[in-house]
C-alpha positions as CSV (number, residue, x, y, z in Angstrom):
1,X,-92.2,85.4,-16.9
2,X,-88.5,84.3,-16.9
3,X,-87.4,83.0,-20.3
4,X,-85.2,80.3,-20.9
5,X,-84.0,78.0,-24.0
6,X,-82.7,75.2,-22.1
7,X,-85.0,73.2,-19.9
8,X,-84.9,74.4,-16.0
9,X,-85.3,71.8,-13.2
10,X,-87.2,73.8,-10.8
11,X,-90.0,75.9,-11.4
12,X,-92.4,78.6,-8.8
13,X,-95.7,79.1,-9.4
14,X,-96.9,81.5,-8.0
15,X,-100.9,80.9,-7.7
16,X,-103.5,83.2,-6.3
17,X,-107.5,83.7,-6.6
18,X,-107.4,86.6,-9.4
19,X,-110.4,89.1,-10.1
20,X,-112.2,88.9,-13.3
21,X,-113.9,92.4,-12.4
22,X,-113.2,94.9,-15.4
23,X,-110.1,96.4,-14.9
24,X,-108.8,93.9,-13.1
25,X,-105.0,93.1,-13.8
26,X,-104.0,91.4,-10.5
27,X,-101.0,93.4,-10.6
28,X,-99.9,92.3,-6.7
29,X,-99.7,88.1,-7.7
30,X,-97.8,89.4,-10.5
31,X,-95.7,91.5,-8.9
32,X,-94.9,89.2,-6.0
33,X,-93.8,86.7,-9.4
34,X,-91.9,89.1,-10.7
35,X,-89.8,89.9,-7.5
36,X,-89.0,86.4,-7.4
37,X,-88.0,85.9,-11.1
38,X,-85.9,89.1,-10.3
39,X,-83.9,87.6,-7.7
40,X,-83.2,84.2,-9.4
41,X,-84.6,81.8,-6.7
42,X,-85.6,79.3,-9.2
43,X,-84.9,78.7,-13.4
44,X,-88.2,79.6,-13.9
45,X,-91.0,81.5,-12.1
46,X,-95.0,81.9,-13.5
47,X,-98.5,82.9,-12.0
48,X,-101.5,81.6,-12.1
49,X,-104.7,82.3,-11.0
50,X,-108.1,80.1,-10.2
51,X,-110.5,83.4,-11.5
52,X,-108.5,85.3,-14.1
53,X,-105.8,84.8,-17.1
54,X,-103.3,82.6,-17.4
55,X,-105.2,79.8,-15.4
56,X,-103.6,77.2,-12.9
57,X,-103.8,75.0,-16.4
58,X,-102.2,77.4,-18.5
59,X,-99.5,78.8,-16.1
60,X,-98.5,75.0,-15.3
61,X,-98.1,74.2,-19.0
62,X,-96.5,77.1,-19.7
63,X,-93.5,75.7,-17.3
64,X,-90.6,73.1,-18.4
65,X,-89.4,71.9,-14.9
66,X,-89.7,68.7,-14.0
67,X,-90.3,70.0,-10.0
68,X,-92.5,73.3,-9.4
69,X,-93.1,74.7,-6.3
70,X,-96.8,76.1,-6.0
71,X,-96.8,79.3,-3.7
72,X,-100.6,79.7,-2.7
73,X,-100.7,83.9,-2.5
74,X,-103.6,82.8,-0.2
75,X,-104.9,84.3,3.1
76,X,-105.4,80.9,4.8
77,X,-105.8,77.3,3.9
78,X,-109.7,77.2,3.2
79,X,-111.7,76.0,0.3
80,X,-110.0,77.9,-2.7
81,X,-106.0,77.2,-1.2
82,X,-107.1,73.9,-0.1
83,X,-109.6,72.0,-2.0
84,X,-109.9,74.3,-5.3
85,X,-106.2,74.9,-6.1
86,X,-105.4,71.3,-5.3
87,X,-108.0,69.9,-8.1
88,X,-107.2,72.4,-10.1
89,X,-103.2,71.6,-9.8
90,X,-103.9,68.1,-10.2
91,X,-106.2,68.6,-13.5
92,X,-103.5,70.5,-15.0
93,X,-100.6,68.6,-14.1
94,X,-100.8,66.4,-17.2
95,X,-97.0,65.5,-17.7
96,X,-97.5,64.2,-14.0
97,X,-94.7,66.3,-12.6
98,X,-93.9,66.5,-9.1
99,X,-95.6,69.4,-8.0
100,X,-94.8,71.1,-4.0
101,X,-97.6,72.9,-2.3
102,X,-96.6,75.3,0.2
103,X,-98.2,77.0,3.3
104,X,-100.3,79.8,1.8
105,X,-99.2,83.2,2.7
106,X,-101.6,84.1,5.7
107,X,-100.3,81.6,7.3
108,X,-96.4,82.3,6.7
109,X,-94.4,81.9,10.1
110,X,-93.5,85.7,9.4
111,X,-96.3,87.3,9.1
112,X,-97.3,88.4,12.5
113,X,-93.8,90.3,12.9
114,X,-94.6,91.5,9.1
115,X,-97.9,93.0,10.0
116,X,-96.1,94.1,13.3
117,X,-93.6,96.1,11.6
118,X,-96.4,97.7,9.2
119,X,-98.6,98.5,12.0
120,X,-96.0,99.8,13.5
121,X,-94.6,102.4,10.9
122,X,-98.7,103.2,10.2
123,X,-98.9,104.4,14.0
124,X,-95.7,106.9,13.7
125,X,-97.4,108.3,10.7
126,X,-100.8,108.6,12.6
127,X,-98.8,110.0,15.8
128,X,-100.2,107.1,17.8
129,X,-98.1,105.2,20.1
130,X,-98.0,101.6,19.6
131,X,-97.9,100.8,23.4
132,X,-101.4,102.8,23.7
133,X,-102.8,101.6,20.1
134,X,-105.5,98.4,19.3
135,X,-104.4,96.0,15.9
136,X,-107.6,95.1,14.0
137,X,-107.1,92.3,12.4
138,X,-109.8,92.4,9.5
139,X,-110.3,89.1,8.0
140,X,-113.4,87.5,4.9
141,X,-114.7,84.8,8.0
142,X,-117.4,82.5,7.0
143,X,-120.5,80.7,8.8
144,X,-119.3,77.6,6.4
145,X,-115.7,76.8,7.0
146,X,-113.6,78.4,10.2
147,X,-110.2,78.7,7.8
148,X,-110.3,82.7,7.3
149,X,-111.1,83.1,11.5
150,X,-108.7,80.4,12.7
151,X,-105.9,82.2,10.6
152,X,-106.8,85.2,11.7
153,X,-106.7,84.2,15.7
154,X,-103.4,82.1,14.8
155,X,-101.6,85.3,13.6
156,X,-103.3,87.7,16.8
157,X,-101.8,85.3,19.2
158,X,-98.2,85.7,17.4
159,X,-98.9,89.4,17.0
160,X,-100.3,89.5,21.3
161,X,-97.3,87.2,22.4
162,X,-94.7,90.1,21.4
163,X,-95.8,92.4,23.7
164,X,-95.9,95.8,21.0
165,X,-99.7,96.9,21.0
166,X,-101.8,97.4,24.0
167,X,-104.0,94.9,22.3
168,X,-104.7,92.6,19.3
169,X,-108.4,92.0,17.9
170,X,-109.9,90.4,15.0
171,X,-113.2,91.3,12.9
172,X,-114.6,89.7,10.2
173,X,-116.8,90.4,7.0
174,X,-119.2,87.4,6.9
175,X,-119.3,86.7,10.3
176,X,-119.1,87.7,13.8
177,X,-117.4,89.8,15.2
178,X,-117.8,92.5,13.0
179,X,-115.6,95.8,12.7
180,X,-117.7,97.8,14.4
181,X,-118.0,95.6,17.5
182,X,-113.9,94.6,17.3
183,X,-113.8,98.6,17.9
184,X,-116.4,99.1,20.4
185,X,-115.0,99.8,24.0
186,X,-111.5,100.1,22.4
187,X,-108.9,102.3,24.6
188,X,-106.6,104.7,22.4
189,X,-106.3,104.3,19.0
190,X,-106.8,101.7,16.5
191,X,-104.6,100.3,13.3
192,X,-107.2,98.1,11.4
193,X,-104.8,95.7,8.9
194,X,-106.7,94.2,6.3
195,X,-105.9,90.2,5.9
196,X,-106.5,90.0,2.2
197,X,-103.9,88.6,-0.4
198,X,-105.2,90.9,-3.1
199,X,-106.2,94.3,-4.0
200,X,-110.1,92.7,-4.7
201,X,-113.3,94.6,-2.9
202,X,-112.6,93.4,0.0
203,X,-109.7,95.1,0.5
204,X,-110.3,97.9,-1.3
205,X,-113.6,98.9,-0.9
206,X,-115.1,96.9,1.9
207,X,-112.7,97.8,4.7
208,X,-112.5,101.8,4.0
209,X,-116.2,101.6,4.2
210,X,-116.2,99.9,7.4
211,X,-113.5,102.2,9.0
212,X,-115.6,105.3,8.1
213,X,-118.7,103.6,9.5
214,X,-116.6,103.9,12.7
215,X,-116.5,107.7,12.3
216,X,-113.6,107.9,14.5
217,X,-110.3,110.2,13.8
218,X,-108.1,107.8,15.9
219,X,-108.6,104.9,13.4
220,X,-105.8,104.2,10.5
221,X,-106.4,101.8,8.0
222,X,-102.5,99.8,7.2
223,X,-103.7,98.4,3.7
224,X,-104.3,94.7,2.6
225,X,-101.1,92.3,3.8
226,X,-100.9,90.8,0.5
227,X,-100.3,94.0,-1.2
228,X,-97.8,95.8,1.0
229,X,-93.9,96.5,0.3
230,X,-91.9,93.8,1.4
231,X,-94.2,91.3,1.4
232,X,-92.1,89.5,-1.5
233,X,-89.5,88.7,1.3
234,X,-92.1,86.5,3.1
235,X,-92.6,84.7,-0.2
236,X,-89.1,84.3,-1.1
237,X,-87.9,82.9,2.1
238,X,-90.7,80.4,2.1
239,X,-89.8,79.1,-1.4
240,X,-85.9,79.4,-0.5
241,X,-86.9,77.3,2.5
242,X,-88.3,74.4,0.0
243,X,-85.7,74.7,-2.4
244,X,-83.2,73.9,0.2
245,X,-85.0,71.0,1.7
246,X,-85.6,69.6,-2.0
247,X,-81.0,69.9,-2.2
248,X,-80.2,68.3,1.1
């Protein structure tokens, strides 16, 4: 993504899931690569994805640093940021270069004031006040590993700790509780916030389904965290963070 002739000596990758759905152009890890390569942070700056084109292999070979920080554009640290990237990063680090792995991005120290400030402006546009409104967290889950849920309660307890909403809950898609029952018995309105790190089903498809299922008018759906405006920042303080660690 950022060209050079001379050889750089840090490198971002910036590594996400992917869609191979037809159609599919993952256009958000992408973008979030292309904001960073814009801004300089680093000589060199590539993506690479674990289901879709360039691969983990092919994005890492791509790159001439001797150091590369890996950026998991992941919504927590379960089987695919912990376990699958890893091997993955591992079987295509051939030239045995020192590789960085970073906290993936649902788990960012800024992200419950990020989805604060989102929820936020999504309630003005709804005409809800905040102090009156619910966060719905909406999260994958799974009955196998606890990584989507315990990222989901770690960034409700930032979000409930600052004292904006009238409450915080989570739901989940594979597990309990679901959408309907995080809604059920709510007072005032609701901001659902989907905790995806993509612009896949889930995000797209699965959580406007579930918010009509509500059939209520004083639900808003805020969009998928991984794909909003700004969410770059998050990204490009984290890898500023590392760079500066990796000079001192």
């Amino acid at each position: 993504m950022n060209e050079r002739k001379r050889p750089a000596r840090v490198a971002v990758l910036v590594a996400a899931h992917g869609e191979r759905t037809p159609g599919a152009q993952n256009d958000n890890a992408r973008r979030v690569a292309q904001a960073l390569s814009d801004r300089g942070v680093a000589a060199e700056v590539g993506v690479g994805f674990i289901s879709g084109q360039p691969s983990i292999a092919e994005a890492l070979g791509a790159l001439r640093s001797q150091r590369i920080i890996v950026y998991p554009l992941f919504a927590s640290s379960g089987y695919f940021s912990r376990d699958r990237l890893v091997q993955l990063l591992d079987e295509g680090n051939r030239q045995g270069r020192e590789l960085e792995l970073l906290t993936p991005l649902g788990l960012d120290p800024g992200m419950p004031d990020f989805i604060l400030a989102r929820a936020g402006e999504v309630a003005r546009e709804h005409g809800f006040l905040s102090e009156a409104s619910t966060i719905i967290l909406l999260a994958h889950g799974s009955r196998r590993n606890s990584a989507s849920r315990e990222a989901a309660e770690w960034v409700a307890r930032g979000i409930e700790s600052r004292n904006m909403f009238r409450d915080v809950r989570i739901a989940l898609l594979e597990e309990n509780p679901s959408l309907q029952e995080a809604a059920s018995g709510t007072a005032g309105p609701v901001v659902v916030v989907g905790l995806f790190s993509g612009e896949g089903l889930h995000g797209a498809r699965d959580a406007p389904r579930l918010i009509a299922d509500l059939a209520r008018s004083d639900v808003a759906y805020a969009g998928v965290v991984g794909s909003m405006a700004g969410i770059e920042d998050l990204v490009l303080r984290a890898v500023a963070r590392a760079l500066a660690v990796g000079r001192s």
